[in-house]
VEXVODREN-764444 format. One record per atom (N, C-alpha, C): atom name; residue number from 1; x, y, z; residue in one letter. Coordinates in steps of 0.001 Angstrom, whole numbers, plus 500000, padded with zeros to 6 digits. Layout:
BEGIN
<r "CA" NUM <X Y Z> "a">,
...
//
This chain:
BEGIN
<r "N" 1 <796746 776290 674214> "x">,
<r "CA" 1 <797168 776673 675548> "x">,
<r "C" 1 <798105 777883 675440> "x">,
<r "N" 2 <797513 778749 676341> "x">,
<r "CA" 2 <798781 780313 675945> "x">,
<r "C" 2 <799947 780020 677005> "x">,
<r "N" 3 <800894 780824 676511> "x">,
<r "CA" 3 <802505 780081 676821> "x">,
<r "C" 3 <802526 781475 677807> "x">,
<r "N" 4 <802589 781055 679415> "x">,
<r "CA" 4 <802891 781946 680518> "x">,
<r "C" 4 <804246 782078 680718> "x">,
<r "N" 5 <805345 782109 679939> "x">,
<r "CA" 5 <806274 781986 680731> "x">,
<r "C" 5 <806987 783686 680457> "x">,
<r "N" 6 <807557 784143 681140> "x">,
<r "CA" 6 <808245 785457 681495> "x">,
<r "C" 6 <809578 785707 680572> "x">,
<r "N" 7 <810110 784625 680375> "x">,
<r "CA" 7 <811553 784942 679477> "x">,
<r "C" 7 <811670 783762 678143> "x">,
<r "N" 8 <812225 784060 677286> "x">,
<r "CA" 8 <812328 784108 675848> "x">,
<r "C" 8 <812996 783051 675967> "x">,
<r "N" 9 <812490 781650 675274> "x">,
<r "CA" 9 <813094 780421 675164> "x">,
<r "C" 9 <813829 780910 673894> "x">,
<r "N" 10 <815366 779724 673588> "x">,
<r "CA" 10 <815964 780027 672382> "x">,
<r "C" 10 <816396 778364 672136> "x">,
<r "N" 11 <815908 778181 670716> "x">,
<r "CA" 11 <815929 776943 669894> "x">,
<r "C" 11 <817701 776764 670394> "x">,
<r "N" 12 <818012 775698 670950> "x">,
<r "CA" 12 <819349 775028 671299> "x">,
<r "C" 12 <819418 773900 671602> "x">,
<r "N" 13 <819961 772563 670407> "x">,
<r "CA" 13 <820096 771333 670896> "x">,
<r "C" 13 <820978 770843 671729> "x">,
<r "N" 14 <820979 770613 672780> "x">,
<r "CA" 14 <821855 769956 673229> "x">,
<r "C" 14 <821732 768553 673903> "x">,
<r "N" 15 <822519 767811 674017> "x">,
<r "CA" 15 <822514 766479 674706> "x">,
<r "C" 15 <822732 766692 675961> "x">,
<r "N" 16 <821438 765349 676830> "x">,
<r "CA" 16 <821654 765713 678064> "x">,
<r "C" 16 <821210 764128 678959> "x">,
<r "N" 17 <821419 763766 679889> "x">,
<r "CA" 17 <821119 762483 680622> "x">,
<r "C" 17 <820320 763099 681791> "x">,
<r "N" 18 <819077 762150 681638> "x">,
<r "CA" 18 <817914 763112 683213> "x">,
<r "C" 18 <817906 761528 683739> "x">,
<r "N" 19 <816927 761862 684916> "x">,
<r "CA" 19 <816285 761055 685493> "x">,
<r "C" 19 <815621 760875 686675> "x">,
<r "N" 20 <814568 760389 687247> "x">,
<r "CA" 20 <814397 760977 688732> "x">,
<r "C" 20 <815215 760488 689877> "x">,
<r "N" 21 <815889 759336 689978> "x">,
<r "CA" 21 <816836 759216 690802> "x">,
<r "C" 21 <818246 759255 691090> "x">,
<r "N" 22 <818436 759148 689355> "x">,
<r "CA" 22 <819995 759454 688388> "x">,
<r "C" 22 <819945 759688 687032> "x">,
<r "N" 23 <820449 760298 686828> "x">,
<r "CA" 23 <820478 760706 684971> "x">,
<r "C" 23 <820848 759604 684297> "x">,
<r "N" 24 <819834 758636 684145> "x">,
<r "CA" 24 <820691 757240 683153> "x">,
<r "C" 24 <819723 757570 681904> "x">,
<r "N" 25 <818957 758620 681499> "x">,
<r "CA" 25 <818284 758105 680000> "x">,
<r "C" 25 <818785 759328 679131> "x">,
<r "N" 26 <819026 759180 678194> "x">,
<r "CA" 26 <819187 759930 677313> "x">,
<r "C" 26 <817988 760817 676603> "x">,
<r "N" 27 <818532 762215 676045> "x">,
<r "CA" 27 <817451 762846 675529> "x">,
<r "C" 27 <818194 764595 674626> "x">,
<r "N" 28 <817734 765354 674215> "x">,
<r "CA" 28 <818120 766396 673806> "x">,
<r "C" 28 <816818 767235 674179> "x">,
<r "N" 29 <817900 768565 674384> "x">,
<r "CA" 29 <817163 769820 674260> "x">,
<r "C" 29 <816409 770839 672725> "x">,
<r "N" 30 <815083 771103 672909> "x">,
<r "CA" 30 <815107 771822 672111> "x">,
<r "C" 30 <814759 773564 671770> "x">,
<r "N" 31 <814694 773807 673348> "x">,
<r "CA" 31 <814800 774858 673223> "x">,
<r "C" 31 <815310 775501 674990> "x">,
<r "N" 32 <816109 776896 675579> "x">,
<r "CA" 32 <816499 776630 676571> "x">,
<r "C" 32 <816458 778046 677123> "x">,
<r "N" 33 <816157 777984 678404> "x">,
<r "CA" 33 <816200 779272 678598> "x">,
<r "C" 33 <816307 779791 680168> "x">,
<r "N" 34 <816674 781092 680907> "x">,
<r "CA" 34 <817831 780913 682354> "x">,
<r "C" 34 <817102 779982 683095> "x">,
<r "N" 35 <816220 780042 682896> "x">,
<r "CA" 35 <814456 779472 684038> "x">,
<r "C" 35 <813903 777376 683396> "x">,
<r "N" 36 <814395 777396 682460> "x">,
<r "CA" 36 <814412 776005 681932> "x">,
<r "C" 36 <814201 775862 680993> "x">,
<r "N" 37 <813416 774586 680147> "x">,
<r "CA" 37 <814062 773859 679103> "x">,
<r "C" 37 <812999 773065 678471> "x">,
<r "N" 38 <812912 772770 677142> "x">,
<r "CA" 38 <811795 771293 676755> "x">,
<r "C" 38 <812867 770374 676278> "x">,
<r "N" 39 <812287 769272 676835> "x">,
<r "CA" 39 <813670 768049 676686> "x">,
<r "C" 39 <812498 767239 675474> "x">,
<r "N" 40 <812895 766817 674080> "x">,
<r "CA" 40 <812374 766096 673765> "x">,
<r "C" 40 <812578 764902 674133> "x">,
<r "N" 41 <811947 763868 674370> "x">,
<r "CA" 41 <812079 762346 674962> "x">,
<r "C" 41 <810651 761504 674473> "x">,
<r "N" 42 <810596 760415 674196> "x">,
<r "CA" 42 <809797 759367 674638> "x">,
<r "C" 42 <809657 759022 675721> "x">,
<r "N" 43 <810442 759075 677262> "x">,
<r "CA" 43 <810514 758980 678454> "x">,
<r "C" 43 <810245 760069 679446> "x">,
<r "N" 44 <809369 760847 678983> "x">,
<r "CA" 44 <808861 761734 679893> "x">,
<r "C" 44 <808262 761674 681439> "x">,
<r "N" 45 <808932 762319 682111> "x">,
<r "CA" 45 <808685 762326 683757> "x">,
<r "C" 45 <807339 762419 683864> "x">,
<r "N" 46 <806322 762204 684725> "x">,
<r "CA" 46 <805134 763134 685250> "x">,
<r "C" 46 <805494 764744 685481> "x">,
<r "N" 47 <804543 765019 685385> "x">,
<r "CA" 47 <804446 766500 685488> "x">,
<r "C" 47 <804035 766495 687293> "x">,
<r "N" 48 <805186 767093 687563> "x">,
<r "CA" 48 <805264 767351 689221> "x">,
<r "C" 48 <806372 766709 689886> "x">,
<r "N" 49 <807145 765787 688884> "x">,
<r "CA" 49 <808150 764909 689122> "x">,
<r "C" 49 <809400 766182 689536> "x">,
<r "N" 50 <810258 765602 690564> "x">,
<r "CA" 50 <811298 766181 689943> "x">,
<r "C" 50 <812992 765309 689788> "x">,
<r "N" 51 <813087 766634 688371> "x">,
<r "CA" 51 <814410 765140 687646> "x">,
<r "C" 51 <815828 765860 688023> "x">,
<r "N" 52 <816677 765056 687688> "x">,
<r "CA" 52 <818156 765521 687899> "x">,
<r "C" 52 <818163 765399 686333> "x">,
<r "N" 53 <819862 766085 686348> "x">,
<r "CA" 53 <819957 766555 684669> "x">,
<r "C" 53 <821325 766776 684722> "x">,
<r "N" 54 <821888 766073 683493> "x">,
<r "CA" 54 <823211 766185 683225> "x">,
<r "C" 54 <823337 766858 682369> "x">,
<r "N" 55 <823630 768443 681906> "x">,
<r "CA" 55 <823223 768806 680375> "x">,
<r "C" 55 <824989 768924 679864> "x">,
<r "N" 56 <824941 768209 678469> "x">,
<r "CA" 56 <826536 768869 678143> "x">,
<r "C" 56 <826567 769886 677535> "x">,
<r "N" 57 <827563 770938 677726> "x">,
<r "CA" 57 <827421 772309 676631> "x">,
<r "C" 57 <829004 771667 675804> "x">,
<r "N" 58 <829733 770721 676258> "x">,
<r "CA" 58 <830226 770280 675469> "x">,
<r "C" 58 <831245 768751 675675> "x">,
<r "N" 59 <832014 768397 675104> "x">,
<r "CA" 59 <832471 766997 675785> "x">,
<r "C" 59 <833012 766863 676823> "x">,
<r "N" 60 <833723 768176 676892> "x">,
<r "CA" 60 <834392 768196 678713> "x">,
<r "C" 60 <833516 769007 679882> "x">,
<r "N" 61 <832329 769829 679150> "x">,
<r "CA" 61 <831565 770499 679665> "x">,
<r "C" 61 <829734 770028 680242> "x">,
<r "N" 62 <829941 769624 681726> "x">,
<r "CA" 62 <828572 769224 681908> "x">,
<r "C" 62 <827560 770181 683162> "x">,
<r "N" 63 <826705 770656 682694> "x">,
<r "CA" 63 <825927 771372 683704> "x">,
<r "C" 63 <825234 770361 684595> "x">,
<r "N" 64 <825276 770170 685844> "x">,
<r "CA" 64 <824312 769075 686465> "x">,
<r "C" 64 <823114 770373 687115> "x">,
<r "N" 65 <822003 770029 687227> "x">,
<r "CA" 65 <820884 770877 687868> "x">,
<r "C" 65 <819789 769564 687798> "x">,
<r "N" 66 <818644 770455 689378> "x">,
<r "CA" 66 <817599 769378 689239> "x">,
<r "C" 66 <816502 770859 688513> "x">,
<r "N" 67 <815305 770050 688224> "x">,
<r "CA" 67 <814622 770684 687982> "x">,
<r "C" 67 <813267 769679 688160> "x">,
<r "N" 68 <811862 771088 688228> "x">,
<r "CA" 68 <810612 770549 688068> "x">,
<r "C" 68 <809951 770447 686815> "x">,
<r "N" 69 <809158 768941 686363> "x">,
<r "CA" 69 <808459 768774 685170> "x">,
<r "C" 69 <807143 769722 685471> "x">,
<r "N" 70 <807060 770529 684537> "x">,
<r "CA" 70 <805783 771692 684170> "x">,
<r "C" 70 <804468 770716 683342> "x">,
<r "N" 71 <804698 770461 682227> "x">,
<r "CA" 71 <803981 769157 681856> "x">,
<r "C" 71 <804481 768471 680845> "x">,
<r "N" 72 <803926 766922 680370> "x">,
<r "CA" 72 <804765 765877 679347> "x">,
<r "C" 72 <803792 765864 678595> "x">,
<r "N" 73 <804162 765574 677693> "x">,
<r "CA" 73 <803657 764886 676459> "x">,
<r "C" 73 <803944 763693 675959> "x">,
<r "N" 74 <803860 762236 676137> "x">,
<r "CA" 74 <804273 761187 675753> "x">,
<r "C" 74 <804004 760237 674718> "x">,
<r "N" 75 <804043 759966 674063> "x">,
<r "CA" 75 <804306 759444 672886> "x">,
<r "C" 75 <805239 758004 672693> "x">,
<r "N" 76 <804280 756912 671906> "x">,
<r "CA" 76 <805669 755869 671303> "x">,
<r "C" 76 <806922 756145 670891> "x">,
<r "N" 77 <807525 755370 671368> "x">,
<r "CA" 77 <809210 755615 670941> "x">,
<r "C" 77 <809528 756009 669328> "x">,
<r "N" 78 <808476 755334 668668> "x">,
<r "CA" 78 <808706 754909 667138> "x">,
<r "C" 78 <807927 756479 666385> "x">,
<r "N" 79 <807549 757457 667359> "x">,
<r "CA" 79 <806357 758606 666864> "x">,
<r "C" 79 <807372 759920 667019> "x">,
<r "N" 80 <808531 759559 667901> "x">,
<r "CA" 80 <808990 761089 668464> "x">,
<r "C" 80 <809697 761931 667637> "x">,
<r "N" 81 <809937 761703 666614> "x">,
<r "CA" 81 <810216 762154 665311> "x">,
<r "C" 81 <809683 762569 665140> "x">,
<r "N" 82 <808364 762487 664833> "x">,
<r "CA" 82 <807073 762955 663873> "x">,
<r "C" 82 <806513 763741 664823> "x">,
<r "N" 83 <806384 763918 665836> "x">,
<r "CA" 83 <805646 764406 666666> "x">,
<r "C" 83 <806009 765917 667343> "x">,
<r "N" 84 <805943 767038 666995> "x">,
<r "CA" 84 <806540 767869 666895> "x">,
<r "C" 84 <807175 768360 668774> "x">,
<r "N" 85 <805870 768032 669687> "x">,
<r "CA" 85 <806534 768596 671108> "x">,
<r "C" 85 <806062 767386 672016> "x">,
<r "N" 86 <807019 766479 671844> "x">,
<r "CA" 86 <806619 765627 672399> "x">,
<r "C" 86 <808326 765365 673909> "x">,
<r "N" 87 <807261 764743 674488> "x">,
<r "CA" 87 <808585 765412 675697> "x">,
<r "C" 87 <808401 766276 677170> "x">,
<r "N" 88 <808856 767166 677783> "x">,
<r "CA" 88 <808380 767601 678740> "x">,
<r "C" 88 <809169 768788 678993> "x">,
<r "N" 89 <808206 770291 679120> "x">,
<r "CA" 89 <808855 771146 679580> "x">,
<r "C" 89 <809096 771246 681573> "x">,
<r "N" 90 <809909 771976 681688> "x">,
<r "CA" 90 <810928 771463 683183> "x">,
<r "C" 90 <811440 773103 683165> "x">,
<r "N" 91 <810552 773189 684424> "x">,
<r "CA" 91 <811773 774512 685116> "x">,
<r "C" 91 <812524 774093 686139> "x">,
<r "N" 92 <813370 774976 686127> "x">,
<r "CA" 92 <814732 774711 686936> "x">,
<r "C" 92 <814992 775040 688397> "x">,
<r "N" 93 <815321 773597 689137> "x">,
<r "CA" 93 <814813 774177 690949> "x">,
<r "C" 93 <816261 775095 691543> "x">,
<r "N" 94 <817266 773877 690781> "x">,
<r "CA" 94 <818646 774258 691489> "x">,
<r "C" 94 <819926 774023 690368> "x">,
<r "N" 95 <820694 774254 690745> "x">,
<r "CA" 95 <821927 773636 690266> "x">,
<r "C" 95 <823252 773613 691001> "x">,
<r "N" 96 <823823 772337 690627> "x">,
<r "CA" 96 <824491 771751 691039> "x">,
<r "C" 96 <825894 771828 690794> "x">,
<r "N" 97 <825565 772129 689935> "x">,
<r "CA" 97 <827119 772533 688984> "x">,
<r "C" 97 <827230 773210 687713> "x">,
<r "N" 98 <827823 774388 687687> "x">,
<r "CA" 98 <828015 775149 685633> "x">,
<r "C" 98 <826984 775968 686032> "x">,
<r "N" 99 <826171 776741 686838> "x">,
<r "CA" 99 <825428 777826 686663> "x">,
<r "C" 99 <825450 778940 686204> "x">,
<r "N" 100 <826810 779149 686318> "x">,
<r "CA" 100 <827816 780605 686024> "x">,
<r "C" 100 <827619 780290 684072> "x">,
<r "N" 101 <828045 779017 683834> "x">,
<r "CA" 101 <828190 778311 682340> "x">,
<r "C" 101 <827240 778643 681906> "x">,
<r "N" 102 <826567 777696 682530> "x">,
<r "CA" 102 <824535 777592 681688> "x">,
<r "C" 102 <824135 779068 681149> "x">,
<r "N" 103 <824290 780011 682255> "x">,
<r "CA" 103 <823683 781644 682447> "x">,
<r "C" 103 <824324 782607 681116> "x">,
<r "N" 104 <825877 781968 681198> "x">,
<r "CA" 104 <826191 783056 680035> "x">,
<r "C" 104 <825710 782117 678458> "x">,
<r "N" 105 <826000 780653 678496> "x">,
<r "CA" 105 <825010 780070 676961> "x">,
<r "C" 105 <823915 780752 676817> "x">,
<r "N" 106 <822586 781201 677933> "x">,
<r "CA" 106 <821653 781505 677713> "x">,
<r "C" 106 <821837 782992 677448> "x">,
<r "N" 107 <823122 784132 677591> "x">,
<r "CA" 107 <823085 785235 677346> "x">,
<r "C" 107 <823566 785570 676209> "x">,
<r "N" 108 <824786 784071 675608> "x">,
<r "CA" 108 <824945 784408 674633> "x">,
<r "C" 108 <823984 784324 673368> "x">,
<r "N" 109 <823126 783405 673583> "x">,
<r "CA" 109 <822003 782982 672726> "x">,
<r "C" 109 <821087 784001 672364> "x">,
<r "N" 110 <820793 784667 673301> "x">,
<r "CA" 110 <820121 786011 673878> "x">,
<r "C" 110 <820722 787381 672664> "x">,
<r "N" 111 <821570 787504 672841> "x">,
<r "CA" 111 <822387 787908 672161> "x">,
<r "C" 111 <821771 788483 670398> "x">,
<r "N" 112 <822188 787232 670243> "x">,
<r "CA" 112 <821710 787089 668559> "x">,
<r "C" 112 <820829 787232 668271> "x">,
//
């Protein structure tokens, strides 16, 4: 599948809590970029879903934004290790909070 997207994802883990009605599951980022994100998970949304998102850039630092699932990949809990993109890429509808934050992580990343 050729990769349409317009701007330059950059490999960045971070921890983050989604969900479609509240962010209660856990998951990390593995790559991120101004427009959105692939969350690896075993708990992947539908594709068309849309999730809320707690992302931390650090312990006192949390970006909240919703965003739309683009598509999942799902997988056993016991596989997501092994499984190289398993999870769901998600562009970004809104945010809620840390946009100013999120924008310069993604410029500093940019950067390098």
């Amino acid at each position: 599948m050729a990769d349409k997207r317009n701007t330059r994802r950059h490999r960045k883990r971070l921890t983050l809590k989604f969900g479609v009605r509240e962010s209660d599951r856990f998951a990390f980022t593995e790559d991120i970029s101004p427009h959105g994100m692939f969350i690896k998970t075993a708990n992947a949304a539908p594709p068309g879903s849309t999730i809320k998102i707690d992302l931390s850039l650090s312990e006192d630092d949390v970006v909240t934004m919703e965003a739309r699932v683009m598509w999942a990949k799902k997988v056993p809990a016991n596989m997501v290790r092994l499984v190289r993109k398993c999870g769901m890429g998600v562009r970004i509808v809104r945010f809620v909070a840390g946009e100013t934050r999120y924008h310069s992580l993604c410029e500093e990343l940019h950067a390098r």
